[in-house]
N, C-alpha and C positions, 0 to 999 in steps of 0.2 A: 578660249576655254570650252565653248561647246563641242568643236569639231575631239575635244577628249575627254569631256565627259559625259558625251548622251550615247558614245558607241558603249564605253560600261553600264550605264542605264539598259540601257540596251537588251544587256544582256543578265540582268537580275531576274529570276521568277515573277516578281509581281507585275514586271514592265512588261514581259514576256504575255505572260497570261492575259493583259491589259490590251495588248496588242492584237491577239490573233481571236480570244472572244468576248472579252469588254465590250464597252461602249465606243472608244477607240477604232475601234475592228475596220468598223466600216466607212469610216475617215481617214486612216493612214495609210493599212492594206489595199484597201479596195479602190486606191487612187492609183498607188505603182504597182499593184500583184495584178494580174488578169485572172485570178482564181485558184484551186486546188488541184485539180484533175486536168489530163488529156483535154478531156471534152471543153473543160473551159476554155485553156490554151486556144484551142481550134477555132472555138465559136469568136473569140476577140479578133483572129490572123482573118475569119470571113468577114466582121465587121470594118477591118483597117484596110481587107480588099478590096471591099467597095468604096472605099473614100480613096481610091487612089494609091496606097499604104503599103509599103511590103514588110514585113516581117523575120525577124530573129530571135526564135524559141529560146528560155534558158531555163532549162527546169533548176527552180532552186535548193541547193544543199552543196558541201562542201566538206573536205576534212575526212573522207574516209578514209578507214583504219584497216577495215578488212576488206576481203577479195569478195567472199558474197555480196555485202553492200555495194560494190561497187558494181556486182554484176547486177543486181535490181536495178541500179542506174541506166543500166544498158537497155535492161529491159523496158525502161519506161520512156527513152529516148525515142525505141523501136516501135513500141505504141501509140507515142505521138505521131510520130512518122504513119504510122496508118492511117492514123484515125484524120489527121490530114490529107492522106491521098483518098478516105473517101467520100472527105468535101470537095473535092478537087483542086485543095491549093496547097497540096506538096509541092509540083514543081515551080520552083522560085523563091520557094521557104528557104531560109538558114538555118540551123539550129547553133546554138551556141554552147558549147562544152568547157565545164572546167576540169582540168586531169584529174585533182583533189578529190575530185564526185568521183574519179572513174579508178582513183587506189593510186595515183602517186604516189599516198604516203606509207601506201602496206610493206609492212619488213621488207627486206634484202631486196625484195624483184619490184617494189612499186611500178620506178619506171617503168620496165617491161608489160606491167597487166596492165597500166593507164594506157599506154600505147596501142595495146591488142583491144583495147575496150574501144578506144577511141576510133580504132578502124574498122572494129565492128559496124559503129553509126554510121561513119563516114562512106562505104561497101552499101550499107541502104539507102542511104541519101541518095548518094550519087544514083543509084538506078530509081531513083522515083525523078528527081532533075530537080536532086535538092543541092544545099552544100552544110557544110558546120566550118563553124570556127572556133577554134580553140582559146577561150576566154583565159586572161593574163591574171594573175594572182600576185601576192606581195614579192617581194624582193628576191624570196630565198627560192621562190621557184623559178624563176624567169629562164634560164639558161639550159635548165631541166624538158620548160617548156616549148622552148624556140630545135632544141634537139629533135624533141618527138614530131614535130611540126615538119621540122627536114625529113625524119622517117613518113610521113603519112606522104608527104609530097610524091615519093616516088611513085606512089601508085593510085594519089588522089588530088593530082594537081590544083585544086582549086580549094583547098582546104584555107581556112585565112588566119591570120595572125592579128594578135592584138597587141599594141605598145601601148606604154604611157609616160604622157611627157613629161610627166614629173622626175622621172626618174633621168639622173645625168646622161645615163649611158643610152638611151633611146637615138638622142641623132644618130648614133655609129649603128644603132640598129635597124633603125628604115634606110641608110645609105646602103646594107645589106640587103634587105627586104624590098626596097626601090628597084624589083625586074619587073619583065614583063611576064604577064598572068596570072603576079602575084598581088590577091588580097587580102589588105593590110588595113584595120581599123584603127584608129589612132584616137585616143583617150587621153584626158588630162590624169586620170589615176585618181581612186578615192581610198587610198588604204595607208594606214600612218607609218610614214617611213623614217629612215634615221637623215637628218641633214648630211652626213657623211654619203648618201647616195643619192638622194633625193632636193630638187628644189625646194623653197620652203617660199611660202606667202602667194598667194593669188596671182600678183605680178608675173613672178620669176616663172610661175608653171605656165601663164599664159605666154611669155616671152618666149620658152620651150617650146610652148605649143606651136605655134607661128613659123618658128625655125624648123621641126621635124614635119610640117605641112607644107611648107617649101619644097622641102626635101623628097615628098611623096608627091607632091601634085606635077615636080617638073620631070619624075622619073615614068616608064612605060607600064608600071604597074597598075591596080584599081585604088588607090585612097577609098577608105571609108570613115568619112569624115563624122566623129563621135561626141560632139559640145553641143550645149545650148545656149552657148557666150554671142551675145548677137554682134562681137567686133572680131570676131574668129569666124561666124559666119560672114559676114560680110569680106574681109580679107578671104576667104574660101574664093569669093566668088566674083574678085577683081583676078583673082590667080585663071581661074578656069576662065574668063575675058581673056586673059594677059596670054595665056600658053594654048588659047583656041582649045581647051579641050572639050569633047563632044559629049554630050552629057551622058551618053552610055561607060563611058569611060570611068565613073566614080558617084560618091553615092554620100547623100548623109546619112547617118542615125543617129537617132534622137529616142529620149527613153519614154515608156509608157507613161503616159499621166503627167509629165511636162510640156510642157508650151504645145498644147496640141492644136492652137490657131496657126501655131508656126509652122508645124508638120504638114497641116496644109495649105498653106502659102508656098513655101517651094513644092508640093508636088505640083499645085496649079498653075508655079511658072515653068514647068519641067523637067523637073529633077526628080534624081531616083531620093525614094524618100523612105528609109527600112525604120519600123521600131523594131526598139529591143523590149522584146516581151516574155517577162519571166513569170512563172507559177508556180506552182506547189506550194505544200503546206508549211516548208521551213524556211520562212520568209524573214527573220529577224536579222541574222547576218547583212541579206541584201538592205535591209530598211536600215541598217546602220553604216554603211558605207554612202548608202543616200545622204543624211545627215552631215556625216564627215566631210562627203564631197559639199556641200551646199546646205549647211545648217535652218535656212530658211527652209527647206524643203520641209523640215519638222513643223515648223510656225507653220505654213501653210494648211495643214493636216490639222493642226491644231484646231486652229480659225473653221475651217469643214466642219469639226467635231461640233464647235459651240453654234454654228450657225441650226446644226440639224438639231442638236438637244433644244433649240429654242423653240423649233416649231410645232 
């Protein structure tokens, strides 16, 4: 019941406004957001660098409609990207992009301007010794997104793909995605799908999951292994025993403000260890897919909230 009813909470005025400057704010936000601004972004990607931490930007917002909106996206992508290179931890930064921010959905030419948008970032990344990857949205865009993903590749091979295994048709899709030089994040999926395409129950997605990490860890590409299920990690890491892979060869991430003892336990056994670190101000969408994906994740925030009102 909760994973569908607290993303409509979610998204009511008073939960909203309760969220971003209530009492709230700085219990639920301030656990998964690293902040508002560029600046913030940056200043958390030099704190995660020193503990070892590499980092995947995602500015958050989604659902644009029009082509200027989606060029301010571009624009703020490109300032992040500065204001990283002039802390000195652009190169080896990701950034994370969803098309949706960059105008997929603008009339007749979406695709087209999320594409040109998308390689605009992609054109600066690369010359700082960055990379992006193209963050996976619900059902109806996937095949939208995996296109533009083949257009960036020609000219930005390191560009990476996100699957999620909830969804049926992912094994066929990292059996595609499975070459070499191709990176591939692979997520259990937090967005409510129809049973007709999607696994349904905790099981069946982690059952998915296991089979498309198979799939990815015995194939020449980079897996970027994206759970915080400690029997998926652990199976992660009998795979990377079992097929000798070298640990430059693949990577977890893991989200900001989750198991962050975890995050550093495998960087200090040596593994590549990326958060995915989102900011901006339109944070509610992301904080309801948290939810969905793992409804404790709200209780947690909760408990935060009442422990600080008490003191």
């Amino acid at each position: 019941m909760l994973r569908t009813l607290v993303p409509h909470l979610l998204r009511t005025a008073p939960v909203r406004l309760a969220l971003t400057h209530g009492p709230l704010s700085s219990a639920v936000v301030d656990r998964f957001v690293a902040g508002g601004t560029e600046q913030d972004a940056v200043a958390a990607v030099v704190r995660l660098a020193g503990g070892g931490l590499r980092a995947s930007v995602d500015l958050l917002g989604e659902g644009v409609l029009g082509a200027q909106d989606a060029h301010g996206t571009v624009e703020a992508y490109l300032r992040l990207l500065a204001v990283a290179d002039q802390h000195g931890v652009a190169a080896g930064l990701d950034v994370s992009v969803k098309l949706s921010a960059l105008g997929q959905a603008v009339p007749r030419d979406g695709q087209a301007v999320s594409a040109a948008n998308a390689a605009l970032i992609a054109a600066r990344a690369q010359s700082l010794g960055a990379t992006i990857t193209l963050d996976m949205e619900d059902h109806t865009t996937t095949d939208a997104t995996l296109t533009t993903l083949v257009q960036l590749r020609r000219d930005f091979p390191t560009v990476g793909a996100v699957v999620q295994a909830q969804l049926r048709r992912t094994e066929a899709d990292c059996r595609d995605l499975a070459r070499a030089g191709s990176r591939v994040r692979l997520c259990k999926g937090a967005y409510l799908e129809p049973a007709s395409l999607a696994h349904q129950g905790r099981r069946a997605v982690s059952a998915s999951y296991a089979r498309c990490l198979g799939i990815l860890m015995a194939g020449p590409g980079y897996p970027m292994i994206a759970t915080h299920d400690p029997e998926l990690l652990e199976l992660t890491g009998r795979l990377v025993r079992h097929l000798d892979r070298p640990a430059a060869s693949y990577e977890y991430q893991l989200l900001f403000g989750v198991r962050p003892a975890e995050q550093r336990r495998l960087a200090a056994a040596g593994a590549t260890v990326r958060v995915y670190l989102p900011y901006g101000p339109d944070c509610v969408p992301y904080l309801s897919r948290r939810v969905v994906e793992k409804p404790a994740n709200l209780l947690l925030a909760l408990h935060a909230a009442s422990d600080r009102a008490a003191r």
